[in-house]
C-alpha positions as a Markdown table, in Angstrom:
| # | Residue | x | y | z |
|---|---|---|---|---|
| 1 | Unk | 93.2 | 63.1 | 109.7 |
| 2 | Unk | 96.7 | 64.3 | 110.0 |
| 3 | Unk | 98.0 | 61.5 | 108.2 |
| 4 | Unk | 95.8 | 61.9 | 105.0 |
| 5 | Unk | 96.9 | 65.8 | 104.8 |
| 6 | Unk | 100.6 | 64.6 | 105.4 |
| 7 | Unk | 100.3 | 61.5 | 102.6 |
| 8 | Unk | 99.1 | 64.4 | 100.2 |
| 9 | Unk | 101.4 | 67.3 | 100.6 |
| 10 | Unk | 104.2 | 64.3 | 100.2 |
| 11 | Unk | 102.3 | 63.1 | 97.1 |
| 12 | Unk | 101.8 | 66.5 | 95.8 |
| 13 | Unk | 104.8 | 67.8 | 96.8 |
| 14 | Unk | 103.4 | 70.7 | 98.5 |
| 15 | Unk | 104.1 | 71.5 | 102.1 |
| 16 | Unk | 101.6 | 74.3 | 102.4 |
| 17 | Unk | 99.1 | 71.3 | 102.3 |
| 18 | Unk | 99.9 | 69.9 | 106.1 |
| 19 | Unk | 100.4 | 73.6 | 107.5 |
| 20 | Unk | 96.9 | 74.9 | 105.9 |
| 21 | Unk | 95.2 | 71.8 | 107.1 |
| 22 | Unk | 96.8 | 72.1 | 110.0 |
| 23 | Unk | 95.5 | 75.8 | 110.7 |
| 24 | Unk | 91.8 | 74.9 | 109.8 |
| 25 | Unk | 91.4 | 72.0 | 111.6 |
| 26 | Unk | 92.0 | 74.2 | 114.8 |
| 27 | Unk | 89.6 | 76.6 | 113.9 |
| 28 | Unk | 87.1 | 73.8 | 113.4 |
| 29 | Unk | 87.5 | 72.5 | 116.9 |
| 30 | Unk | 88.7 | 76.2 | 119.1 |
| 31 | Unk | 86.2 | 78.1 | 116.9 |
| 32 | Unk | 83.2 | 75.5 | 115.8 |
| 33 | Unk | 83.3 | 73.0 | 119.0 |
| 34 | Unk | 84.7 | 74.9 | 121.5 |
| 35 | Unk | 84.1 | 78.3 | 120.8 |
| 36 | Unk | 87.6 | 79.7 | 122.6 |
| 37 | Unk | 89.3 | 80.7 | 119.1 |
| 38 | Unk | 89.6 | 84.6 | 119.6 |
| 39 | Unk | 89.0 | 87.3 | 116.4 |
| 40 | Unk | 92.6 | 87.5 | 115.6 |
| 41 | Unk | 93.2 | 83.9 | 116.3 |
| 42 | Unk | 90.9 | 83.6 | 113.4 |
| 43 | Unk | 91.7 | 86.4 | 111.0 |
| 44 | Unk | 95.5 | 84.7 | 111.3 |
| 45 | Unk | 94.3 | 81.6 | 110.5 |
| 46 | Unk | 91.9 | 82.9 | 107.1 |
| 47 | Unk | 94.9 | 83.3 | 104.3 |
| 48 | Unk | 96.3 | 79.9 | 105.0 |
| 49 | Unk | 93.0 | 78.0 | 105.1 |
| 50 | Unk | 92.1 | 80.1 | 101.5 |
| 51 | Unk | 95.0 | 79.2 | 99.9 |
| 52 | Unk | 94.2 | 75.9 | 100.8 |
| 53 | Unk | 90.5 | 75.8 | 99.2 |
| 54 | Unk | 92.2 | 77.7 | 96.0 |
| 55 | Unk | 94.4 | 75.4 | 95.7 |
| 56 | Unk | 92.1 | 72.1 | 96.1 |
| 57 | Unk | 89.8 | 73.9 | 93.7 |
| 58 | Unk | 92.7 | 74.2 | 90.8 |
| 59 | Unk | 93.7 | 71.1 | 91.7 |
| 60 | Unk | 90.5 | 69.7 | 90.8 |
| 61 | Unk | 89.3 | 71.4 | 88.2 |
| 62 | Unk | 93.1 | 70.6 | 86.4 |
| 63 | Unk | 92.1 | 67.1 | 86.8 |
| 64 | Unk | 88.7 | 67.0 | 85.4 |
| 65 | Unk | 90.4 | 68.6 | 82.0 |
| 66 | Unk | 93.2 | 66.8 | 82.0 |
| 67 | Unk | 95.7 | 69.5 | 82.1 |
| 68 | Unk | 98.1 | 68.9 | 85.2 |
Protein backbone atom coordinates (compact mmCIF):
# COMPACT_ATOMS: atom_id res chain seq x y z
CA UNK A 1 0.00 0.00 0.00
CA UNK A 2 3.06 2.16 0.53
CA UNK A 3 4.06 1.93 -2.91
CA UNK A 4 0.64 3.15 -4.48
CA UNK A 5 0.70 6.36 -2.01
CA UNK A 6 4.55 6.81 -3.03
CA UNK A 7 3.76 6.24 -7.10
CA UNK A 8 1.08 9.04 -6.61
CA UNK A 9 2.70 11.80 -4.63
CA UNK A 10 5.62 11.25 -7.36
CA UNK A 11 2.92 11.44 -10.09
CA UNK A 12 1.20 14.22 -8.57
CA UNK A 13 3.99 15.91 -7.36
CA UNK A 14 2.77 16.28 -3.99
CA UNK A 15 4.73 15.00 -0.99
CA UNK A 16 2.01 15.57 1.54
CA UNK A 17 0.47 12.50 -0.27
CA UNK A 18 3.04 9.69 1.21
CA UNK A 19 3.22 11.63 4.78
CA UNK A 20 -0.81 11.91 5.08
CA UNK A 21 -1.16 8.32 4.03
CA UNK A 22 1.38 7.48 5.99
CA UNK A 23 -0.35 9.07 9.27
CA UNK A 24 -3.82 7.36 8.56
CA UNK A 25 -2.77 4.11 7.89
CA UNK A 26 -1.33 3.98 11.53
CA UNK A 27 -4.39 5.11 12.93
CA UNK A 28 -6.24 2.39 10.96
CA UNK A 29 -4.12 -0.39 12.44
CA UNK A 30 -2.92 1.36 16.41
CA UNK A 31 -6.55 2.84 16.53
CA UNK A 32 -9.04 0.35 14.43
CA UNK A 33 -7.05 -3.16 14.87
CA UNK A 34 -5.23 -2.73 17.77
CA UNK A 35 -6.83 -0.24 19.74
CA UNK A 36 -3.28 1.13 21.45
CA UNK A 37 -3.43 4.63 19.50
CA UNK A 38 -3.85 7.15 22.54
CA UNK A 39 -6.24 10.63 22.30
CA UNK A 40 -3.43 12.76 21.37
CA UNK A 41 -1.80 10.25 19.19
CA UNK A 42 -5.00 10.72 17.30
CA UNK A 43 -5.85 14.32 17.48
CA UNK A 44 -2.00 14.72 15.95
CA UNK A 45 -2.73 12.56 13.32
CA UNK A 46 -6.55 14.41 12.26
CA UNK A 47 -5.12 17.64 10.20
CA UNK A 48 -2.83 15.53 8.03
CA UNK A 49 -5.31 12.75 7.26
CA UNK A 50 -8.05 15.83 6.41
CA UNK A 51 -5.95 17.52 4.24
CA UNK A 52 -5.55 14.37 2.61
CA UNK A 53 -9.40 13.64 1.97
CA UNK A 54 -9.61 17.55 0.89
CA UNK A 55 -7.33 17.15 -1.32
CA UNK A 56 -8.50 13.63 -3.02
CA UNK A 57 -11.85 15.25 -3.09
CA UNK A 58 -10.60 18.47 -5.29
CA UNK A 59 -8.59 16.25 -7.02
CA UNK A 60 -11.51 14.40 -8.12
CA UNK A 61 -14.02 16.55 -8.59
CA UNK A 62 -11.26 18.75 -10.92
CA UNK A 63 -11.13 15.69 -12.99
CA UNK A 64 -14.75 14.98 -13.51
CA UNK A 65 -14.98 18.82 -15.00
CA UNK A 66 -12.13 18.82 -16.73
CA UNK A 67 -10.43 21.76 -15.07
CA UNK A 68 -6.92 20.52 -13.75
Amino acid sequence: MDQAAERLSQLLREEKILDAWTHAYYLHVEGFHEGRADIESVKMRVPRIEWLLEYTEDAVKSRATGTQ
